[in-house]
C-alpha positions in Angstrom: 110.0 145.1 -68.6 108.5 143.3 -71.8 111.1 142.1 -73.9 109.7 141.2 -77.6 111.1 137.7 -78.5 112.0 136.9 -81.9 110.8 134.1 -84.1 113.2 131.4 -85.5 112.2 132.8 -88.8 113.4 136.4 -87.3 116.6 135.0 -85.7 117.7 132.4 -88.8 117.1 135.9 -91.9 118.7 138.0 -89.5 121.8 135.3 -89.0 121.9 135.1 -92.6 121.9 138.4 -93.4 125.0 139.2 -91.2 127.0 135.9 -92.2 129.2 137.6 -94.9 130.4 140.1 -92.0 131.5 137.4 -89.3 135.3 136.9 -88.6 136.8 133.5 -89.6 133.8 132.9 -92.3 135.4 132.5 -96.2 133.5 135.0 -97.6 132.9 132.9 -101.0 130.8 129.9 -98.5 129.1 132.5 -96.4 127.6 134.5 -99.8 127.1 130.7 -100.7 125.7 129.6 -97.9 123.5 133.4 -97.7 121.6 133.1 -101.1 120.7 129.7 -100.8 119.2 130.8 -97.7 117.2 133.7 -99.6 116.7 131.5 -102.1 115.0 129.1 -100.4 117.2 126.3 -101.2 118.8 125.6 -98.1 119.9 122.0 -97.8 123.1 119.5 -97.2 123.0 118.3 -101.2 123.0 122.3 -102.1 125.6 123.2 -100.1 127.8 120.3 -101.3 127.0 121.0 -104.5 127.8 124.7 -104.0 130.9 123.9 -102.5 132.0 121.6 -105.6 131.4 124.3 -107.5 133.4 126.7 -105.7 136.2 124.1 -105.1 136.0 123.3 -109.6 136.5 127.5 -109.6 139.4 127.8 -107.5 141.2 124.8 -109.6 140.8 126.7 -112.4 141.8 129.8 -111.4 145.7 128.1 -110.2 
């Protein structure tokens, strides 16, 4: 019984790619979160940056 083991490249796109489906997860951070994954910008001063950006929206919006 051979089981194939993933990469951390296999496990982290495949993580990513199911992120927007997970329970609990606000869907505006995970598709944040997602395409700076794919866009290979992945990193704390992105994500705070992102979520800045998101929080500025939301103000404006109420």
């Amino acid at each position: 019984m051979s089981k194939e083991v993933k990469s951390g490249q296999e496990i982290l796109d495949s993580f990513f790619e199911t992120i927007q489906s997970l329970k609990g997860v606000d869907p505006k951070i995970s598709q944040l979160i997602s395409q700076l994954y794919k866009d290979d910008l992945l990193s704390e001063k992105a994500i705070k940056n992102g979520l800045e950006q998101l929080r500025k929206k939301d103000e404006k919006q109420t």
